[in-house]
C-alpha positions in Angstrom: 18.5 126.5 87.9 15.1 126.2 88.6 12.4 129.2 86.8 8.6 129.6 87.6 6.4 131.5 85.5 3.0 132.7 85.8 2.5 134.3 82.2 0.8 131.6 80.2 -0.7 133.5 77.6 -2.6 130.4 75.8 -3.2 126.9 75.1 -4.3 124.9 72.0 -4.4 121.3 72.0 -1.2 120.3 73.5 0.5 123.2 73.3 1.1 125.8 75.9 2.5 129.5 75.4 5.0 131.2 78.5 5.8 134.3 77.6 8.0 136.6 79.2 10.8 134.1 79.5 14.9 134.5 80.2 17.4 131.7 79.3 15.3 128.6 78.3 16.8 125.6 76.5 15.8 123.3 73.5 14.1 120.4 74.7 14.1 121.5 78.6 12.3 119.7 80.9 8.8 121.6 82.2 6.7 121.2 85.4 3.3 122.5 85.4 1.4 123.3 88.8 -2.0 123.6 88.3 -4.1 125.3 91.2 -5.4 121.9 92.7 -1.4 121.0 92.9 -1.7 118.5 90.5 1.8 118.2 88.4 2.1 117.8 84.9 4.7 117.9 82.6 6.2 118.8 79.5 9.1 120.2 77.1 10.3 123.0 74.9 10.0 122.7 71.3 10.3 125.8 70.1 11.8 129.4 71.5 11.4 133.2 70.7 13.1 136.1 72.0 10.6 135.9 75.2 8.5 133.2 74.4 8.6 129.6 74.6 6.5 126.6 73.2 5.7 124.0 75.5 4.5 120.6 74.4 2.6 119.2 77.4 3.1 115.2 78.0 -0.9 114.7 79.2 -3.6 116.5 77.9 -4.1 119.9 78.9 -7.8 119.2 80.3 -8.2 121.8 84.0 -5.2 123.9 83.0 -6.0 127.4 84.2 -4.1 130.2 82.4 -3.8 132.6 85.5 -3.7 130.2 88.3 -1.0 127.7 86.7 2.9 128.0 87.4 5.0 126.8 84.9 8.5 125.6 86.1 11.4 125.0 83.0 13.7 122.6 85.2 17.1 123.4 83.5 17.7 120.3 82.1 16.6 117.8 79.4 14.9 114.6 79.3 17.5 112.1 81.2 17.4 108.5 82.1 18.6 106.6 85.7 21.0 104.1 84.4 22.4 101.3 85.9 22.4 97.1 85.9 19.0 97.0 87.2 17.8 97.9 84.2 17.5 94.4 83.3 14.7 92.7 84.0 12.4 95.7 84.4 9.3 96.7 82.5 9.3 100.6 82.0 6.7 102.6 80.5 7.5 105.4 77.4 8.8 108.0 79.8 11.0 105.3 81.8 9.0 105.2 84.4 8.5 101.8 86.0 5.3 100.1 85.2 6.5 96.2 87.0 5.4 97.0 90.9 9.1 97.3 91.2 11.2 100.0 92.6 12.6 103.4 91.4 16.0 102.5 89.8 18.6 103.6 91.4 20.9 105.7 89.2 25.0 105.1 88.8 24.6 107.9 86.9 22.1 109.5 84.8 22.3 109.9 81.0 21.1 112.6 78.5 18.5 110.3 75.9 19.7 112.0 73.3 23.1 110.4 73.2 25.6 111.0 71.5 26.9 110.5 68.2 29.5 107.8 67.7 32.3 109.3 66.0 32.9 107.2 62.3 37.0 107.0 63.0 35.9 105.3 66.3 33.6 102.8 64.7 34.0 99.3 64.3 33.2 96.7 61.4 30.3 94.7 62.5 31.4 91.4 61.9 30.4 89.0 64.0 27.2 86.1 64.0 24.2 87.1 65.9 22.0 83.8 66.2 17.9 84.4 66.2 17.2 81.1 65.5 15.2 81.9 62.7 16.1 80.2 59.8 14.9 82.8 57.3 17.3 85.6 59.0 20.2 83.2 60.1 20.5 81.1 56.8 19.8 84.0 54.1 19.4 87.3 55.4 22.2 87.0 58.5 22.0 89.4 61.1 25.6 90.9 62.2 26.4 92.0 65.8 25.8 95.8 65.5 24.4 96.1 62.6 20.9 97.8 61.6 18.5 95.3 60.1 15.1 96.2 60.1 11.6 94.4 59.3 9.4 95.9 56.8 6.1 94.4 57.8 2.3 95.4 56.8 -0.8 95.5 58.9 -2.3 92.6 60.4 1.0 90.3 60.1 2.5 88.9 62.4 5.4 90.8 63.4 4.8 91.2 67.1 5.1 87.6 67.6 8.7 87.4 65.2 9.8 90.4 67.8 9.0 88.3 70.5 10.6 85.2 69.1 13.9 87.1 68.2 14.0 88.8 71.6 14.3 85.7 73.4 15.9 83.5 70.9 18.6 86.0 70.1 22.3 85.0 70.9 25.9 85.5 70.2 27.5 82.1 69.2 31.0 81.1 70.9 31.3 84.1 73.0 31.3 84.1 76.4 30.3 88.0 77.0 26.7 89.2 78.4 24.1 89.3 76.3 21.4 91.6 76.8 17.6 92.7 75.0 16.4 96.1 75.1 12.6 96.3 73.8 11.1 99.7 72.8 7.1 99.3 72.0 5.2 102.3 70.2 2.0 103.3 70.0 0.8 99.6 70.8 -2.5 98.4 72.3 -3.0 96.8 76.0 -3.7 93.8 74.6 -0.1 93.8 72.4 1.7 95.1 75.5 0.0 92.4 77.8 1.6 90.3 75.3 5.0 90.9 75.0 4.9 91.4 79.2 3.7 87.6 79.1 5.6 86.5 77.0 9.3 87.8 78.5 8.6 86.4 82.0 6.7 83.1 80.3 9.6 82.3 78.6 12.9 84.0 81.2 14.0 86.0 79.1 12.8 89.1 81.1 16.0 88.3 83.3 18.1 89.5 80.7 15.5 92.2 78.7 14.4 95.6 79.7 11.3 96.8 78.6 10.1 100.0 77.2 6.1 100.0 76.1 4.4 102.9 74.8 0.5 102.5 74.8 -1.8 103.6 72.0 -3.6 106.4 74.2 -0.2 107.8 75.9 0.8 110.9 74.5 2.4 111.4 70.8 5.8 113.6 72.7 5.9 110.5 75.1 5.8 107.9 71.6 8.8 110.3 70.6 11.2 109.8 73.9 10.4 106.4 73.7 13.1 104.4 71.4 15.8 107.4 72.9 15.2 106.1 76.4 15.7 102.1 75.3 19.0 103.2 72.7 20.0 105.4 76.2 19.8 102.3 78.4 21.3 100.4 75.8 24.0 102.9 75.2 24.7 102.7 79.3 24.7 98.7 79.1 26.7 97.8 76.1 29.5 100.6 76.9 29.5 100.9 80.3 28.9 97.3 81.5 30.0 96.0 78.2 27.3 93.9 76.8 26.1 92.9 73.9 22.6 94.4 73.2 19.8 93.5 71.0 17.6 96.6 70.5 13.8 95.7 69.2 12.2 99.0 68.0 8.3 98.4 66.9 6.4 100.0 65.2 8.4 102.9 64.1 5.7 103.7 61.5 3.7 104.7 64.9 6.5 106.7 66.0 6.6 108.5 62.7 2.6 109.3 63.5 3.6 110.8 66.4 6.4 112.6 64.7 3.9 113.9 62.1 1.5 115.0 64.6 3.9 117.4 66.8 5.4 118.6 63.9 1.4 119.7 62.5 0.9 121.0 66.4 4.1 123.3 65.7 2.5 124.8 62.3 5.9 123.5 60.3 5.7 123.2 56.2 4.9 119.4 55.6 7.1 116.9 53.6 6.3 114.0 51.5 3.0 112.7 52.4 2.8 115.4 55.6 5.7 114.2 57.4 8.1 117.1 58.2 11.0 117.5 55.9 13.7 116.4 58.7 12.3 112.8 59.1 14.9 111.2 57.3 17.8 113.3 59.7 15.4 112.2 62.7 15.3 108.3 61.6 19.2 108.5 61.7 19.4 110.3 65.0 17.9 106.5 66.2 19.4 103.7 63.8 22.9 105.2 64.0 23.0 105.0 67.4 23.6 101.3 67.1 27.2 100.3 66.6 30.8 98.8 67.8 32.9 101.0 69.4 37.2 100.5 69.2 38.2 99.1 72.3 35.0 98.4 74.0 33.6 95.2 74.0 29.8 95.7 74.2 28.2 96.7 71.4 24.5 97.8 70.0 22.6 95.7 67.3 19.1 97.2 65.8 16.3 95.2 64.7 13.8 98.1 64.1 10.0 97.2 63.2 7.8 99.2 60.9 4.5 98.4 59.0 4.1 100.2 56.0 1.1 101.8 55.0 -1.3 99.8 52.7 2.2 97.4 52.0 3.7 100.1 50.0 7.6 99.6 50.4 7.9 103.3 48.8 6.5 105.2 51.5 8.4 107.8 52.9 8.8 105.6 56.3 10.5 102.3 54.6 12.1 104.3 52.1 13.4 106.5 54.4 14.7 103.4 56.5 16.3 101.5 53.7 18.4 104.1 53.1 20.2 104.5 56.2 20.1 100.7 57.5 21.9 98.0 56.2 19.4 95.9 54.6 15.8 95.1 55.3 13.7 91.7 56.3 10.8 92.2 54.2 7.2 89.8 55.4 5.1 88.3 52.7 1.2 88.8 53.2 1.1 85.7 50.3 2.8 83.7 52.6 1.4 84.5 55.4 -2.0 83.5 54.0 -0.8 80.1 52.7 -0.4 79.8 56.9 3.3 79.9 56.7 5.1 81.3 59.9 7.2 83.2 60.0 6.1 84.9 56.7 9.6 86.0 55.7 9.8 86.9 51.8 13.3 85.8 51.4 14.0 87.2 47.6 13.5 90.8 47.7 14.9 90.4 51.5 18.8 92.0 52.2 21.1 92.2 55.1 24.1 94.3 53.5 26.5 92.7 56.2 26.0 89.2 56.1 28.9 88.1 54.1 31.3 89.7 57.2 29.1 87.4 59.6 29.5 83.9 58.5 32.1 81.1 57.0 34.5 79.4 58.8 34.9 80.6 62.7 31.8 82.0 62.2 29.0 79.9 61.2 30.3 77.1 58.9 32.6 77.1 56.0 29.6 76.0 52.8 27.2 78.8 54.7 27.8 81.5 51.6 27.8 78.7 49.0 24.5 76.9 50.5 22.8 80.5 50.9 23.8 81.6 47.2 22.8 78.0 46.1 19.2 78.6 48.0 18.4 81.5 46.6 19.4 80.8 43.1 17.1 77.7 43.3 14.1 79.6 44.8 13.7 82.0 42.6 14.5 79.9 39.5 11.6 77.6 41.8 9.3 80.9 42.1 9.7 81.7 38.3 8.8 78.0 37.2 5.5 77.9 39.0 4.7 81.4 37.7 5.2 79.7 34.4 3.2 76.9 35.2 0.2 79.3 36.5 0.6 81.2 33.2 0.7 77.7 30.4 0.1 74.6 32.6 2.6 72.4 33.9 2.8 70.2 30.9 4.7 73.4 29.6 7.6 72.7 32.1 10.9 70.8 31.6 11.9 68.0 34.4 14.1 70.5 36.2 11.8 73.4 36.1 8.8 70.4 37.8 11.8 69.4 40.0 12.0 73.3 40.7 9.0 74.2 41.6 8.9 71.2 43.9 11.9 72.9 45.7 10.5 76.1 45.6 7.1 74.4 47.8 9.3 72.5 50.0 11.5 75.1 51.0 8.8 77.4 52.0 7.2 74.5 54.3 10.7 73.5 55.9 13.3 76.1 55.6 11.3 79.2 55.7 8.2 77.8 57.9 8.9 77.1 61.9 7.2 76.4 65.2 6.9 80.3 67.2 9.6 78.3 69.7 11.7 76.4 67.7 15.2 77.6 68.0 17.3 76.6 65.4 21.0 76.7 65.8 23.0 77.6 62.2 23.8 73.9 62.2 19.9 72.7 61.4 19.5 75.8 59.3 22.3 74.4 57.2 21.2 70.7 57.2 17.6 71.5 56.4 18.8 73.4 53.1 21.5 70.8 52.5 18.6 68.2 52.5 16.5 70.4 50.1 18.8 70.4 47.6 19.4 66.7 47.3 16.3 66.5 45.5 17.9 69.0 42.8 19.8 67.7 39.8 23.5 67.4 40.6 24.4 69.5 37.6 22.2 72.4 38.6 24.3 73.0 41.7 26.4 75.4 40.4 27.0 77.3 43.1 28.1 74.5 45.7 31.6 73.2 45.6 32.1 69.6 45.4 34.5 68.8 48.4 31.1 70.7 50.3 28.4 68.2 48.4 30.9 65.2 49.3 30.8 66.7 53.1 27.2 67.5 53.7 24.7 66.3 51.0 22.7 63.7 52.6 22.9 60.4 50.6 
């Protein structure tokens, strides 16, 4: 049922006061009239006995306190659903921003969701392809797992989003595929981008788009990755498809966070973020998942660049703990001009043992990935050595080493922006990387698998 009030009693910033109030929800949906007609809108963040809080979506510029009526609209924030989602470009309150049409709803969906019950929930366990050798060969990404990318400003994490979201697939399986791209807080020029990009490439026929500009409002930056999990939520479950979900840059969302919760006067956390940031972060990444007897399901890949590259801020601490593993970008790499900059050692995807061998990627794919890392960091720590007493200080195989250790950054880690690996050239590229190792150093390979793969 729809209320109108006349008894705003006072605005600051982008908050609004209705007093004199009877039966208004959490997080209902407001309309504000001003006198000219113009609409705005807003929602309810915080209720008294007779008093609401309104956080307004635009700016409250021209509101007059006696000649404005306030509407509370009896519901919350919900999202049209249905396949036509696909291939549309939406802005952060799922409005359409592509020319196109107003969808046309099959039904319409809370954004909130809802929780997925843990008996309900299945074991990811199945290959998700990005064609990215750094993800596929050593940190595998798992179909509906979370896997986020710790990143730092000015790298180049827009363009690995970009590459993932249309390089993405599920290998052997003959089920829709789908990409749902959230974007907060970015610039014109980023969202121009990623726009670009999707219909450049086609995979806009299969995405749907969600971008959140810079100068958009902070409540707006906080719907945003609820509306892309909702249409997700409606695409894997309901049409039963497998989604990709792409959520950058969650540090801005976290802003954004910051800011309503200073505009609400609440006692500040760590660093000035409100104490229920880490509950809020898992309100979004657990919404990704398998469900028991559906086939769709929801894989997260969420984007965040920490502050001054410092892993334990409260945003990619936060995140580590309630994903499953982390992609972590190296600014060293990325200044030796190596793309994509993926820091493969201190990089973890919890889930990727259930995600490859045999019927899955390829049988030696754990032994090659064990053998890889061993011999990169035993790589890394010979040049460190080298740096530190000279090279004469080194043993052959700590020279042969730190050979690989160079090598395998130029051809495993290193790739074109649209070069899409399959698992098979992954694999062959490391296979031929370790030919130039001493036999006897490859502890961790079996020999039936040398005998099978190692180039001669």
């Amino acid at each position: 049922m729809i209320r109108e009030y006349r008894t705003i009693t006072g605005v600051a910033g982008p908050l609004m006061i209705v007093e004199k109030i009877h039966e208004v929800k959490f997080e209902e949906l407001v309309e504000i009239e001003l006198s000219s007609g113009e609409l705005r809108r807003g929602k309810v963040l915080e209720i008294t006995t007779d008093k609401a809080l309104v956080q307004l979506f635009e700016n409250a510029q021209g509101l007059d306190l006696e000649g404005c009526k306030v509407r509370f609209l009896g519901r919350v924030m919900e999202l049209p659903v249905s396949g036509d989602l696909l291939g549309r470009v939406f802005n952060g309150s799922g409005k359409p921003i592509d020319g196109g049409p107003a969808i046309i709803p099959e039904k319409m969906q809370d954004v909130n969701g809802s929780p997925i019950n843990p008996y309900s929930r299945n074991y990811p366990n199945d290959f998700i392809q990005t064609g990215i050798s750094a993800i596929d060969g050593m940190n595998t990404l798992v179909r509906g797992q979370k896997l986020p990318i710790f990143s730092g400003s000015g790298l180049p994490h827009a363009r690995i989003a970009a590459q993932v979201a249309r390089q993405a697939k599920v290998r052997g399986q003959k089920e829709a595929f789908a990409v749902v791209f959230a974007a907060m807080g970015i610039t014109f020029e980023e969202a121009d981008f990623f726009i670009r990009d999707f219909k450049r490439t086609g995979a806009i026929e299969r995405a749907t788009l969600f971008l959140n500009l810079a100068n958009d409002p902070a409540v707006e930056r906080v719907a945003t990755p609820r509306l892309a999990l909702t249409a997700a939520e409606y695409l894997a479950f309901e049409l039963n498809m497998h989604v990709l979900v792409i959520l950058t840059d969650m540090t801005n969302y976290c802003e954004a966070l910051r800011e309503v919760s200073a505009a609400r006067k609440e006692i500040p956390g760590r660093r000035g973020y409100p104490g229920y940031l880490y509950t809020d972060l898992a309100t979004i990444y657990e919404r990704a998942g398998r469900i028991k007897g559906k086939t769709g399901s929801i894989t997260q890949i969420p984007i965040l660049t920490m502050p001054e590259d410092d892993i334990t801020h409260p945003i990619p601490d936060l995140t580590g703990y309630i994903t499953e593993g982390q992609t972590i970008l190296s600014r060293e790499l990325h200044r030796k001009g190596i793309y994509p900059p993926i820091n493969v050692l201190p990089s973890l995807s919890r889930l990727k043992d259930k995600g490859i061998g045999e019927g899955k990627t390829r049988e030696d794919h754990a032994q090659v990935l064990n053998q890889l890392f061993a011999a990169y960091a035993r790589g890394k720590d010979a040049k460190e050595l080298a740096s530190i007493l000279g090279e004469a200080a080194l043993t052959d195989d700590d020279l042969k080493f730190a050979t690989f250790a160079e090598e395998y950054e130029k051809h495993f880690v290193a790739q074109g922006e649209n070069e899409d690996r399959t698992i098979e050239e992954t694999l062959a590229i490391g296979w031929k990387l370790m030919s130039a190792l001493p036999r006897a150093e490859l502890k961790r390979l079996k020999d039936r698998e040398i005998e099978k793969y190692m180039p001669v």
